[in-house]
N, C-alpha and C positions, 0 to 999 in steps of 0.2 A: 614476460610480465605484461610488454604491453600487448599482445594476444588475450591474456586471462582480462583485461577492461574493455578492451572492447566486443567481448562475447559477453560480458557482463552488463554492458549497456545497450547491445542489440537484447538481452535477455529483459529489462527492464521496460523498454520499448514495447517490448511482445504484451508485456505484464501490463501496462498502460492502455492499448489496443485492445485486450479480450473484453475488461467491464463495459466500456464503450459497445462492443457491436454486442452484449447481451443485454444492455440496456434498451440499443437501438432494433435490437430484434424482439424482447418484451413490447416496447410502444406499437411496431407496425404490426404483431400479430393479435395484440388486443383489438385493431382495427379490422380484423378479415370481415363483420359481419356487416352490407349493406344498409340496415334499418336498425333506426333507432327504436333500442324496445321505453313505451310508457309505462308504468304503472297506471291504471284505471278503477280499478276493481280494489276499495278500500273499506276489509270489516268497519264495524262501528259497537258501539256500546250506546243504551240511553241511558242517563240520570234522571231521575223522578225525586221529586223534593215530597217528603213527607207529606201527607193526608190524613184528616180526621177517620174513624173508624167508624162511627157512627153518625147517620143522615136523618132527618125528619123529611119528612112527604111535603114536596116544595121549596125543597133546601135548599140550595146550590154548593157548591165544593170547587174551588179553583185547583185544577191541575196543573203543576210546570215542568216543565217534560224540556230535556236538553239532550241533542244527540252529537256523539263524540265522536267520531271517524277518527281512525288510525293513521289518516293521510289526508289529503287535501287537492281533487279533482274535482273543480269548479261546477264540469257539465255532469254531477250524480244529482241527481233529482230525489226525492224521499214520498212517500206515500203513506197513509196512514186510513187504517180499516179498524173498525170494531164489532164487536157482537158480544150481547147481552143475553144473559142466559137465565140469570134469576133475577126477579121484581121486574119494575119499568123505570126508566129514564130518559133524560131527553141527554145529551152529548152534543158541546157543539165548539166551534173555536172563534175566540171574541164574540161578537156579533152576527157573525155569519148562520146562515139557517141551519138547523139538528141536520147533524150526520144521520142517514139511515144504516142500520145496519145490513154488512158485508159485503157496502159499497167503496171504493179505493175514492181517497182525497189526497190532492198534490198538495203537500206543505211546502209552504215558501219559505221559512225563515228555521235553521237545525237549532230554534231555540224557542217555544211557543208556552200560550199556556190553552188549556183545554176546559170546560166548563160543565159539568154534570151534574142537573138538575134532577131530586129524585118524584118522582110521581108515583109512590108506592108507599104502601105503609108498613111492607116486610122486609127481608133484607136481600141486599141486590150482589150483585158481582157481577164484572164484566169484564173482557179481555181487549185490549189494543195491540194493534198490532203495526210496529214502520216496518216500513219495505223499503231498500233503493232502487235506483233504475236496474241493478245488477245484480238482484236478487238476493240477497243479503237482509237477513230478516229477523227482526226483537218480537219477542211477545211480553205485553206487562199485563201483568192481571190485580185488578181493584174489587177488592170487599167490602160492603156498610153494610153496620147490622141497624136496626131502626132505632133513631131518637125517644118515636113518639110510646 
């Protein structure tokens, strides 16, 4: 009898030792790789807050435009291009001088608003378009039919 315990407590021993070294062999082989990998490279969505549909010649129209990344990497930078295709208008952000078009502007804040003066008396449409640094890229497209 006492043979059957104490093979039964070397058995119990053994049974206490195995979870331990696959625990401790899961932790160090998780570690074989060198280099920590980052995430960088994070889609994004914009939000556009509703616009009137129709502009008069000399309007103005405030855009607000929010962009929403799926992640959060400091150093992505945003850019923002347009081109106008029908009527004319001027496009610009706060105060700063008319965008030309399907030239790239750095936007600084993933939260703006945009400002589109119409100088036409037909009806316009235009596309915008963000980019990130990392190529990742929104197209909104804006229609007004004419007030006047």
């Amino acid at each position: 009898m006492k043979n059957y315990i104490n093979k039964a407590k070397c058995f119990l021993r053994i049974l206490y030792v195995i979870p331990i070294l696959i625990f401790t062999e899961t932790i160090l082989s998780s570690c074989t790789n060198e280099e920590l990998q980052i995430q960088q490279n994070f889609p994004f969505e914009v939000s556009v807050m509703p616009v009137h549909k129709d502009i008069a010649n000399d309007e103005t129209v405030e855009i607000r435009v929010k962009i929403l990344p799926s992640g959060n990497f400091t150093e992505t930078q945003y850019y923002l291009r347009y081109f106008q295709f029908d009527g004319t208008g001027i496009l610009k952000y706060y105060n700063d001088i008319p965008y030309s078009q399907n030239d790239s502007y750095e936007l600084k804040n993933k939260e703006f608003r945009l400002y589109y003066t119409s100088t036409s008396t037909m009806s316009q449409s235009f596309k915008i378009w963000i980019i990130d640094s990392f190529g990742n890229e929104r197209e909104i497209e804006f229609q007004f039919g004419n007030k006047d």
